[in-house]
VEXLO-849248 format. One record per residue (C-alpha): residue number from 1; residue in one letter; x, z, y. Coordinates in nm, 4 decimals. Example, Ala and Ser with C-alpha at 12.3 -4.5 7.8 and 13.67 -1.06 7.14 Angstrom:
BEGIN
+-----+---+----------+----------+----------+
!   k ! r !        u !        w !        v !
+-----+---+----------+----------+----------+
!   1 ! A !   1.2300 !   0.7800 !  -0.4500 !
!   2 ! S !   1.3670 !   0.7140 !  -0.1060 !
+-----+---+----------+----------+----------+
end
This chain:
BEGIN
+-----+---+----------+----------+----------+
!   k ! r !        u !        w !        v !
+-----+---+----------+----------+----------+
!   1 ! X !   2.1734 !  -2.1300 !  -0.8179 !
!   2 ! X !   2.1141 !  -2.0384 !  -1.1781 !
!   3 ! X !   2.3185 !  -1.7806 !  -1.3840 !
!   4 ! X !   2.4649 !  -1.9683 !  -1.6774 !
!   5 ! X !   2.3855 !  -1.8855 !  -1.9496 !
!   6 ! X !   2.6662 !  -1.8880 !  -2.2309 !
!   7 ! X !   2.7046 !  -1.9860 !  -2.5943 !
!   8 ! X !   3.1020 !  -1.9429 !  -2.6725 !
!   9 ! X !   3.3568 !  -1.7389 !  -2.5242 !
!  10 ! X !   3.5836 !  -2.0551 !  -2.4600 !
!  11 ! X !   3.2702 !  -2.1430 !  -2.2313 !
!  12 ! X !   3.2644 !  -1.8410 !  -2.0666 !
!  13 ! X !   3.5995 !  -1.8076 !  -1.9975 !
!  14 ! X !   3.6415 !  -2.1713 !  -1.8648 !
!  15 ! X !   3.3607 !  -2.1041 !  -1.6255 !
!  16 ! X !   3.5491 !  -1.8103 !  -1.4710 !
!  17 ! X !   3.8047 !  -1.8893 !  -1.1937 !
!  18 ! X !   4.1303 !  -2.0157 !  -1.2733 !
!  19 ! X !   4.3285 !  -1.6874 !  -1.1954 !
!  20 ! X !   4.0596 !  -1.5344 !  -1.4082 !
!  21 ! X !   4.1021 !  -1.7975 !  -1.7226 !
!  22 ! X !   4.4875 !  -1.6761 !  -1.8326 !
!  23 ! X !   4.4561 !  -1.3225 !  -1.8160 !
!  24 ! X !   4.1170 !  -1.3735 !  -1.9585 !
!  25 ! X !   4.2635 !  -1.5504 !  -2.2515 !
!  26 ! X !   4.5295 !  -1.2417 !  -2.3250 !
!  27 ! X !   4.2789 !  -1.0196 !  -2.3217 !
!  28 ! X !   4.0641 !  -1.2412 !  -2.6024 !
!  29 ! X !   4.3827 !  -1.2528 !  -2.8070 !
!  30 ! X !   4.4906 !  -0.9394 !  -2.8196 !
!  31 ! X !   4.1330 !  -0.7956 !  -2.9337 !
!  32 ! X !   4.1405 !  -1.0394 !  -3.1966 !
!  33 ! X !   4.4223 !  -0.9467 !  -3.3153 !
!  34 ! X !   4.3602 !  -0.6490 !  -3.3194 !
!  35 ! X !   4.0248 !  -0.6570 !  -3.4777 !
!  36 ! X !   4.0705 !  -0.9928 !  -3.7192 !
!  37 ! X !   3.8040 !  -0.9476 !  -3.8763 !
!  38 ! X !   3.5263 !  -0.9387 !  -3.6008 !
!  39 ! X !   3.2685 !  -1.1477 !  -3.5008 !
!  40 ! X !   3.3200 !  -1.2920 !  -3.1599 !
!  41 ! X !   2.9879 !  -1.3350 !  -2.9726 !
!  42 ! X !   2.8259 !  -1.3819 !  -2.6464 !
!  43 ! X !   2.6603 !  -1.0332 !  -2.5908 !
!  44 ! X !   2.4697 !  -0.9475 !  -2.2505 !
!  45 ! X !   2.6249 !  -1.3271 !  -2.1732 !
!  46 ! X !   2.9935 !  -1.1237 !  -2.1999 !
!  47 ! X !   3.2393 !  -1.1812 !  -2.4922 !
!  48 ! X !   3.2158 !  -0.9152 !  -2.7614 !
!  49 ! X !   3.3274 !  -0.8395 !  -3.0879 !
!  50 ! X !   3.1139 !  -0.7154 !  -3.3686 !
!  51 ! X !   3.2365 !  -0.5002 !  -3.6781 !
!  52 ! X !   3.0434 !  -0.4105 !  -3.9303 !
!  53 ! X !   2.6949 !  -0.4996 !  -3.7573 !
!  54 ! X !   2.8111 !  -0.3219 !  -3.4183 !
!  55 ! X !   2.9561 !  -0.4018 !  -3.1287 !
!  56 ! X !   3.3006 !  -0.2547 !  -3.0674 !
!  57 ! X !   3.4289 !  -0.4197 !  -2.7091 !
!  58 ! X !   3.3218 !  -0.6552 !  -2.4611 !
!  59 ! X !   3.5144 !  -0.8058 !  -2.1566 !
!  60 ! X !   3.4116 !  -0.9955 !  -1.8683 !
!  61 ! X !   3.5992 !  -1.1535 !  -1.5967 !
!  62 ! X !   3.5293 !  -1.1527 !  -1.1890 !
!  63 ! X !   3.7441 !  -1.2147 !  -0.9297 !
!  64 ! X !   4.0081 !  -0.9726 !  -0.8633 !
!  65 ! X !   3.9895 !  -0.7620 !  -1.1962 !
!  66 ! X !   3.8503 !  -0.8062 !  -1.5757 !
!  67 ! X !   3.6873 !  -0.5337 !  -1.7254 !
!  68 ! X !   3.6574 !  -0.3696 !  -2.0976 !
!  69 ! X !   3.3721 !  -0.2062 !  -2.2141 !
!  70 ! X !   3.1875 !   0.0319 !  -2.3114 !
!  71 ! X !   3.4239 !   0.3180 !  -2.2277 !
!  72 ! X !   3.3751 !   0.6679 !  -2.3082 !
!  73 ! X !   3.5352 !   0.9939 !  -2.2477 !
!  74 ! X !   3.7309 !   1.0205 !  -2.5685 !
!  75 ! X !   3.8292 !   0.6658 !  -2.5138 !
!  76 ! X !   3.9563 !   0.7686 !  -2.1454 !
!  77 ! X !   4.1116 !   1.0817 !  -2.2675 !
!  78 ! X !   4.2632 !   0.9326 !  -2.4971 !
!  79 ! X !   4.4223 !   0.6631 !  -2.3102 !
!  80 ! X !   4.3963 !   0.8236 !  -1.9179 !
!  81 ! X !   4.8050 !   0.8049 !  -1.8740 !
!  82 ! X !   4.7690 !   0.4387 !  -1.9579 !
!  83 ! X !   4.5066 !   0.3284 !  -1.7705 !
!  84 ! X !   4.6345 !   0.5600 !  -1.4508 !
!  85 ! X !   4.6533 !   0.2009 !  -1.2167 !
!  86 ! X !   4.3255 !   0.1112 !  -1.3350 !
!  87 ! X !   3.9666 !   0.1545 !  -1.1680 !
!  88 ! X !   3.7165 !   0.3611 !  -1.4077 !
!  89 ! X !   3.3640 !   0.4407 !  -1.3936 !
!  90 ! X !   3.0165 !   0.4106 !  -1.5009 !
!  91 ! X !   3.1925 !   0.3192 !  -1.8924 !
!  92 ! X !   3.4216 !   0.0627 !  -1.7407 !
!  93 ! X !   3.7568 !  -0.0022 !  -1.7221 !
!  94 ! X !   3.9066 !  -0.2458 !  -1.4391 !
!  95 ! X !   4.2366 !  -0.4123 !  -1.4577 !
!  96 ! X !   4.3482 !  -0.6099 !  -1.1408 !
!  97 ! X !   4.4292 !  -0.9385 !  -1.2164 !
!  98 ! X !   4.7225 !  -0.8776 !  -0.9824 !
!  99 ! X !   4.8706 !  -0.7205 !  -1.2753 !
! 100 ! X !   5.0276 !  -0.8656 !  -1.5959 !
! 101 ! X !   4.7641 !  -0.7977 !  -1.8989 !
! 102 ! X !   4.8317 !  -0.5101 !  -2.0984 !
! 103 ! X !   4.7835 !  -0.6448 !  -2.4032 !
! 104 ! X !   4.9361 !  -0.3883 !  -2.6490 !
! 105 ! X !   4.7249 !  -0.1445 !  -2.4710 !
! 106 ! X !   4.4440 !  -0.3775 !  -2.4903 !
! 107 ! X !   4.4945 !  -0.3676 !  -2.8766 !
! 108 ! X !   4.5218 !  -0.0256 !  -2.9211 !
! 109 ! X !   4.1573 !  -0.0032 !  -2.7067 !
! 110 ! X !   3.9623 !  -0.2151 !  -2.9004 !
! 111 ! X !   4.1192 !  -0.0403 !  -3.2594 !
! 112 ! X !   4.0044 !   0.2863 !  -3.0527 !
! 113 ! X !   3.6917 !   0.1853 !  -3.0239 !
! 114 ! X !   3.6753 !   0.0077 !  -3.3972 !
! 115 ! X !   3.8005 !   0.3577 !  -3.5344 !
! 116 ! X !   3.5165 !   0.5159 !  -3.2628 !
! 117 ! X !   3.2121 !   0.3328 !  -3.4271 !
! 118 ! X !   3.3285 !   0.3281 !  -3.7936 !
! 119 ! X !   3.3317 !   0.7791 !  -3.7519 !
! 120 ! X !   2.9876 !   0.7616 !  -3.5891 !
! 121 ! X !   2.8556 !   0.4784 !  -3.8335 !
! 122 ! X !   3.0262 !   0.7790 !  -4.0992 !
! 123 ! X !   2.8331 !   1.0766 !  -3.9139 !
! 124 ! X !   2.5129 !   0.8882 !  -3.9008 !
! 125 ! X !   2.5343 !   0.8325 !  -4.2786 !
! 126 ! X !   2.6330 !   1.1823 !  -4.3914 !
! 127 ! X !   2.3549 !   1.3359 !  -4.1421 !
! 128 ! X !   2.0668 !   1.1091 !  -4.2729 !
! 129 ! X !   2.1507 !   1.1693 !  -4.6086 !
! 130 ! X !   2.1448 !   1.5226 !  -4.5374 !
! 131 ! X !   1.9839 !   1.7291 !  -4.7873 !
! 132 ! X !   1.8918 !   1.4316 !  -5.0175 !
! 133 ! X !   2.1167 !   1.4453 !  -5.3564 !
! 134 ! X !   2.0228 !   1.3550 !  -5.6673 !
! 135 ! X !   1.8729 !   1.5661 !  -5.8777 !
! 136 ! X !   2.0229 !   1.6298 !  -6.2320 !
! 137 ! X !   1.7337 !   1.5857 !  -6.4949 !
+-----+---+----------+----------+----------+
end
């Protein structure tokens, strides 16, 4: 059988199971409203939201969890008292579907991880312009 291969996160999610499809459609929401002005795109065929040319988040859905990425240790530091009932590794976060969505935490992730990129975006900047100012003629 083929992978699919998909164009729209409303396709993706409808092609997940139906347990999968609810929670799946929290998670969307709350990352969109928490980052309102991001792209939403198929990424790695996951949903994921672009700012500013990068991409902050993605999620995907399987069958007994759904999963945020990418996840890094300030992110898990940051958030490890939260995300105590949830499987971590390898720059993934798993939420059992068992479990109502999280979606104020959810929010507070992706504008983590907004914030993240924007200060590395800003350190990139600073250290490439690095010994470059203008002289004064």
């Amino acid at each position: 059988m083929a992978k699919a291969s998909f164009k729209s996160v409303d396709q993706y999610i409808v092609a997940k199971p139906e347990p999968a499809q609810a929670a799946l459609q929290r998670v969307r929401k709350s990352i969109r409203s928490a980052l309102p002005g991001a792209d939403e795109i198929i990424s790695y065929n996951i949903p994921a939201y672009r700012v500013s040319g990068a991409v902050v988040i993605f999620f995907a859905g399987w069958k007994q969890h759904y999963s945020l990425y990418p996840a890094g240790p300030l992110l898990i530091e940051a958030f490890k008292d939260e995300l105590a009932g949830c499987t971590i590794s390898k720059g993934t976060i798993r939420f059992p579907l068992s479990k109502p969505v999280p979606t104020a935490l959810i929010a507070r992730i992706a504008k983590f991880r907004a914030k993240e990129m924007e200060q590395r975006a800003g350190a990139s900047l600073s250290k490439n312009a690095g010994g470059r100012a203008k002289s004064k003629s």
